[in-house]
C-alpha positions in Angstrom: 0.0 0.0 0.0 1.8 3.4 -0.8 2.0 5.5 1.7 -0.1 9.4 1.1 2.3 12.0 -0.3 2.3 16.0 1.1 3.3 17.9 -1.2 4.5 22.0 -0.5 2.5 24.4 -2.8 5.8 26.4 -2.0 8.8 24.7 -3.3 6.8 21.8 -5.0 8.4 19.1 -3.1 7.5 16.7 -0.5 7.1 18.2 3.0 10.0 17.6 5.1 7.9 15.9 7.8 4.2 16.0 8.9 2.0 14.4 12.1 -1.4 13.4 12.8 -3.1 14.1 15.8 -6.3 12.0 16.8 -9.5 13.6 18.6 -11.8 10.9 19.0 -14.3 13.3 20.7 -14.1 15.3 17.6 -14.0 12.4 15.1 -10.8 14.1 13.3 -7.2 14.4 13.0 -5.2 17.2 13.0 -2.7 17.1 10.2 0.6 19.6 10.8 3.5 19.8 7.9 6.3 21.4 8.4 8.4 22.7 5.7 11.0 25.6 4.6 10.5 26.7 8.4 6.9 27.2 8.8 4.0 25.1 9.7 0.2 24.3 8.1 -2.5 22.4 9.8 -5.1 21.1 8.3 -8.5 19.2 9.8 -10.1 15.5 8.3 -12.9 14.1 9.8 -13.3 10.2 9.9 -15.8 10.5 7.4 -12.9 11.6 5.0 -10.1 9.6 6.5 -12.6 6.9 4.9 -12.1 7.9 1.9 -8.2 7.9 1.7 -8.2 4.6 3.5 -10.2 3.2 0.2 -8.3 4.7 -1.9 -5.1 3.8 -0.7 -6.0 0.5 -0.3 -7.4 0.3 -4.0 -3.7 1.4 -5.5 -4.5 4.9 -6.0 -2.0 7.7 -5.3 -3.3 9.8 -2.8 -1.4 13.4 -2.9 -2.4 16.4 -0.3 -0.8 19.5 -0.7 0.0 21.9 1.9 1.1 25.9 2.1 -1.7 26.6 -0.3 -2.7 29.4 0.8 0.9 31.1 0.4 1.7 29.9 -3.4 -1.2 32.0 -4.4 -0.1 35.1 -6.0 -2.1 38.2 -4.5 -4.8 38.9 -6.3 -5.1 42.8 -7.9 -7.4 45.0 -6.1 -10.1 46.2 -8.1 -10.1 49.7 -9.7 -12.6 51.7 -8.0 -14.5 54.5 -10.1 -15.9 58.1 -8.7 -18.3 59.0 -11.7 -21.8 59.0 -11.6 -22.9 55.5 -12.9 -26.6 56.2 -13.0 -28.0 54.6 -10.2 -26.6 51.2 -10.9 -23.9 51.1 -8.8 -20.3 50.7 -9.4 -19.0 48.3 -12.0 
């Protein structure tokens, strides 16, 4: 069975290490990677933990991927206009 691979949205390699944490009361685990210094957490219930466990166990290559949130370029803010639009509001 292969193991599930982390990847870092960052530098687009595995992470160098990860942990789960398991909160039965909650029915979750707390996933933590840490790579390039920094650390993301992210939260699976056991309904979803399901769903790797089958898929992992059927062969397929189950691939997470973590520091999402900072590979994403900043998005442009958008223009803001002071004419009169005619009652419609600003486009």
């Amino acid at each position: 069975m292969p193991d599930p691979i982390l990847m870092c949205a960052v530098c687009q390699r595995p992470v160098e290490r990860w942990t789960a944490t398991e909160y039965p009361a909650q029915q979750a685990r707390i996933f933590t990677a840490y790579c390039h210094g920094e650390k993301d957490t992210c939260r699976l219930t056991m309904w979803d933990m399901v769903h790797v466990r089958d898929a992992i166990r059927s062969g397929q290559r189950v691939e997470a991927v973590a520091f999402a949130k900072q590979a994403l370029p900043a998005a442009p803010l958008p223009e803001t206009r002071s004419e009169n639009t005619g009652g419609r509001g600003a486009s």
